[in-house]
C-alpha positions as CSV (number, residue, x, y, z in Angstrom):
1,X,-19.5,-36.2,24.0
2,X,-16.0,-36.1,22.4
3,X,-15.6,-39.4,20.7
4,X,-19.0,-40.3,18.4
5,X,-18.0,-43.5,17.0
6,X,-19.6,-45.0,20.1
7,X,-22.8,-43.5,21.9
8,X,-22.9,-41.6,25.0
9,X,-25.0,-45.3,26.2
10,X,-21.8,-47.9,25.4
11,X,-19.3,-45.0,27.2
12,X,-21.4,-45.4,30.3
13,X,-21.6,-49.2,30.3
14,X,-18.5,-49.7,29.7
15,X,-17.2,-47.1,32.1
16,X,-19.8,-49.2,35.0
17,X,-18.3,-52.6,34.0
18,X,-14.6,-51.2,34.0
19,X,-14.8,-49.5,37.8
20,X,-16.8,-52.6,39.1
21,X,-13.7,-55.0,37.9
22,X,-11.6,-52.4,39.6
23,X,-13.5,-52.7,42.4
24,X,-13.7,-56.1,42.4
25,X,-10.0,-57.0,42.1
26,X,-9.1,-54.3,44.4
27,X,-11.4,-56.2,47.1
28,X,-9.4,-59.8,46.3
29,X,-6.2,-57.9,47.1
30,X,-7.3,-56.2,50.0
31,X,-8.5,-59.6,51.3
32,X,-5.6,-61.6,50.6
33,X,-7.7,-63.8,48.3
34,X,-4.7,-63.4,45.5
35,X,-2.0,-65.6,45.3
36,X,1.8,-64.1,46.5
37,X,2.9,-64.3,42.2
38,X,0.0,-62.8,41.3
39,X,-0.3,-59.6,43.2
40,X,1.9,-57.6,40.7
41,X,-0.1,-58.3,37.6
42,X,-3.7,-58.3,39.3
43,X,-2.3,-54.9,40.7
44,X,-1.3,-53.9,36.9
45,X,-4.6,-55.0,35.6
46,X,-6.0,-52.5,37.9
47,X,-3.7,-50.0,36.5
48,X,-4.3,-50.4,33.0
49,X,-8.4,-50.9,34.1
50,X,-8.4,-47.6,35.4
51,X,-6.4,-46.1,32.3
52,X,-9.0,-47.0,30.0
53,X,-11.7,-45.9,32.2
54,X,-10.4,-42.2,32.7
55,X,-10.0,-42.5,28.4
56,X,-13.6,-43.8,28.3
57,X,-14.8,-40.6,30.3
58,X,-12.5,-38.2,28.2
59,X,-14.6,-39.8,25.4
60,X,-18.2,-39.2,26.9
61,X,-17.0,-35.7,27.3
62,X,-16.4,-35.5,31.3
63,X,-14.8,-32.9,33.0
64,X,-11.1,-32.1,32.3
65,X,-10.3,-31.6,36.3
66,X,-11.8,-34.7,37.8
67,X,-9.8,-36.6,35.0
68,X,-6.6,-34.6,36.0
69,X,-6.9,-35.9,39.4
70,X,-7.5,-39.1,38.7
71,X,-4.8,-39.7,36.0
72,X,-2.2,-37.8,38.3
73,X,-3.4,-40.8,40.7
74,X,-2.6,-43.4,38.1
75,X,0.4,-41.6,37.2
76,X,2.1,-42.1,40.4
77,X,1.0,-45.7,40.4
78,X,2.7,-46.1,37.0
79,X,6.1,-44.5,37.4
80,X,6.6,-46.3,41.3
81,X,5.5,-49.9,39.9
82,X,4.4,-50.3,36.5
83,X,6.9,-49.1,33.5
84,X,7.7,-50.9,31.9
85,X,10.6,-50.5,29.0
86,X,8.9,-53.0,26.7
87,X,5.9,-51.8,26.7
88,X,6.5,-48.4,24.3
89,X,2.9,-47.9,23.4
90,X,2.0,-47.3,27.4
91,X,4.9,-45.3,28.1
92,X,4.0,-43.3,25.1
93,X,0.5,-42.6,26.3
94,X,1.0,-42.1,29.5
95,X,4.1,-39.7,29.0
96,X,1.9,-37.4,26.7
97,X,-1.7,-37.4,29.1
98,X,1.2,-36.4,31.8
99,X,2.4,-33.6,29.4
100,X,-1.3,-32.6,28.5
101,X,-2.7,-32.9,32.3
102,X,0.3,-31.3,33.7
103,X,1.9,-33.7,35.7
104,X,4.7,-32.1,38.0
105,X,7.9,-32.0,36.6
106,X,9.6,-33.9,39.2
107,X,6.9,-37.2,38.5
108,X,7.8,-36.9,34.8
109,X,11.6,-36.7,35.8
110,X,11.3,-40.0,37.8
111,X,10.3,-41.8,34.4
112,X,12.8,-40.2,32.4
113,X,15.1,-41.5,35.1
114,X,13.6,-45.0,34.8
115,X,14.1,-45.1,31.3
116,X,17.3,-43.6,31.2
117,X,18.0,-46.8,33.2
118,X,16.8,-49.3,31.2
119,X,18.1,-47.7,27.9
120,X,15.3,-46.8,26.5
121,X,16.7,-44.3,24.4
122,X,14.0,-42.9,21.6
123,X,13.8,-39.9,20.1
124,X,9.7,-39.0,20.6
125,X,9.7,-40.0,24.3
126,X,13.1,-38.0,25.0
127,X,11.4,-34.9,23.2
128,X,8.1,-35.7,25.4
129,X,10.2,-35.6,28.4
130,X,12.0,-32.3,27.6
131,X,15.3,-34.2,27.6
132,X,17.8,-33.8,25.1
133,X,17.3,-35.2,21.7
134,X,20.9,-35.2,20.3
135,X,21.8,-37.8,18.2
136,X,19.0,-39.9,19.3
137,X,16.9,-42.1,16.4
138,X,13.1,-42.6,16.3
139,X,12.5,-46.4,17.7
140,X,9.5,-46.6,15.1
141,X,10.7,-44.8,11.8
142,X,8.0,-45.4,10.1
143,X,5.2,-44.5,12.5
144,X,6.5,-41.5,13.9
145,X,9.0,-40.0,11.3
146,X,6.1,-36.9,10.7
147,X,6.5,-35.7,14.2
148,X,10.3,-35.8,14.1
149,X,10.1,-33.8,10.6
150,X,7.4,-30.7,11.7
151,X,9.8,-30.0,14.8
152,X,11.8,-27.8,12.7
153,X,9.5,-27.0,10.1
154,X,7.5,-23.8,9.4
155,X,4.1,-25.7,8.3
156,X,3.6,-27.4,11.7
157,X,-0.2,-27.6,12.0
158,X,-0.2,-28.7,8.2
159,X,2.2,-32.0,9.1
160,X,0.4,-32.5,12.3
161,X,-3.0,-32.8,10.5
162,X,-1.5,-35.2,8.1
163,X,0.1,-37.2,10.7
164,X,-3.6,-37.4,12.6
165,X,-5.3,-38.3,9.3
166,X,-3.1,-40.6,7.3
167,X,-1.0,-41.9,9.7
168,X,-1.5,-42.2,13.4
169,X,-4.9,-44.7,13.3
170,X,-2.7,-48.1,11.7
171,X,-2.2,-51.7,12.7
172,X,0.6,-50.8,15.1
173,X,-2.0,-49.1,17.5
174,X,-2.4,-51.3,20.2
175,X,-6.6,-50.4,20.0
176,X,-6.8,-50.9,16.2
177,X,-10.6,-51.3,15.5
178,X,-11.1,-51.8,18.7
179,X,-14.6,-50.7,18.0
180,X,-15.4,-53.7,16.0
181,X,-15.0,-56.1,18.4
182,X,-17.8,-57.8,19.8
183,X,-16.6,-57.2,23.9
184,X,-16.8,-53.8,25.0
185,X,-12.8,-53.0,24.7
186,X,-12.9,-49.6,22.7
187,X,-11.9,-46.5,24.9
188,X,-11.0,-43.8,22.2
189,X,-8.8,-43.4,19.6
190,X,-7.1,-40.8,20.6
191,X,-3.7,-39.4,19.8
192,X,-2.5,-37.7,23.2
193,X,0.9,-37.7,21.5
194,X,-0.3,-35.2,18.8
195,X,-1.7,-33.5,21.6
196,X,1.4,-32.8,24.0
197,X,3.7,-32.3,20.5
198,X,1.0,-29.0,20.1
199,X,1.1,-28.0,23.5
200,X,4.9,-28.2,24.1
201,X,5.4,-26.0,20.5
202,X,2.8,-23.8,21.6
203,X,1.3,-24.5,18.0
204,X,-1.3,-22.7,16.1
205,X,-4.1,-25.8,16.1
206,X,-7.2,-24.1,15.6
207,X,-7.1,-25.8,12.0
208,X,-7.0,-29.1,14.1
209,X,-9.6,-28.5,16.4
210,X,-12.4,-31.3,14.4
211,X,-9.9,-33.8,12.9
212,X,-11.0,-36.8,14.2
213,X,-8.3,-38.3,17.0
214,X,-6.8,-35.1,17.9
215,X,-7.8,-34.3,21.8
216,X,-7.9,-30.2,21.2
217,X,-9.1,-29.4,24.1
218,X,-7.0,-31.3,26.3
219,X,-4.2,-29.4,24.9
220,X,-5.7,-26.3,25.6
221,X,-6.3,-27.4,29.5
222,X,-4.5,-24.9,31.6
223,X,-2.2,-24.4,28.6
């Protein structure tokens, strides 16, 4: 287990409920029992279905290289059909698992590509992508102005650890207390961006390695 505000027992129903809906919705398309308008969203329900399920595992503790495969599967999914520019909380999560699971470089250049296109011009997902930063602004300030600030700053880890505890679990998360609803929604509150900000710096965590939300050893996956 990685994630104990949950039991190992809800991570396993909720990981069996998750694939069947997959399964079930994948069937409906594959039978031509959807309607022509709604092939695209029941197709990006499946996407975002099998997101939270490969989040759910990392969370019951699976294995690191059954996830890699199966998020590089997703991956490819997302960048053909699914980005969105609106949707900045996805891109964001998907941009750093693809940092920290080592997505080829020509995958993550197709959604730098895609967002180039659609103007989606932000500071943290530019740094995530390895593009060039210059002159570029942070489209959320006040959420992610810490990891802006320890790029250049010689107490890294220490900024990082305050960004994990003080900042990063807020209202703006798209799972906020997720855990207290009373459907079986909560995943993991991990911050995967945190994560890929350490791996691409090549940053001394081991001061991080138990603060709750950081996904240490992801980072350290074939770093």
């Amino acid at each position: 287990m990685r994630d104990y505000i949950r039991n190992e027992e809800y991570f396993n129903k909720f990981i069996e409920e998750d694939s069947n809906r997959v399964t079930n919705l994948s069937k409906k398309l594959n039978d031509n029992e959807v309607r022509p308008e709604r092939i695209m969203p029941v197709r990006q329900g499946i996407f975002r279905i099998k997101l939270g399920v490969i989040i759910a595992k990392y969370s019951r503790g699976d294995d690191l290289t059954s996830l890699q495969d199966d998020f590089k599967e997703i991956y490819k999914e997302w960048v053909k059909d699914f980005l969105s520019p609106h949707a900045y909380n996805e891109n964001l999560r998907m941009i750093s698992l693809a940092v920290l699971f080592g997505v080829e470089s020509e995958m993550r250049e197709l959604a730098s590509q895609k967002l180039k296109e659609n103007h989606v011009n932000d500071w943290l997902i530019h740094f995530l992508l390895g593009e060039s930063q210059t002159e570029l602004e942070l489209m959320f300030q006040d959420r992610f102005h810490t990891l802006k600030e320890l790029i250049k700053s010689s107490e890294q880890a220490i900024l990082l650890k305050r960004y994990l505890e003080k900042e990063w679990y807020n209202k703006d998360c798209d799972c906020y207390e997720a855990h207290k609803s009373k459907q079986n929604i909560y995943y993991g509150y991990w911050s995967f961006e945190a994560g890929a900000i350490a791996k691409i710096l090549n940053l001394d965590d081991s001061s991080l390695k138990d603060v709750p939300y950081y996904p240490y050893d992801l980072v350290h996956y074939k770093k």
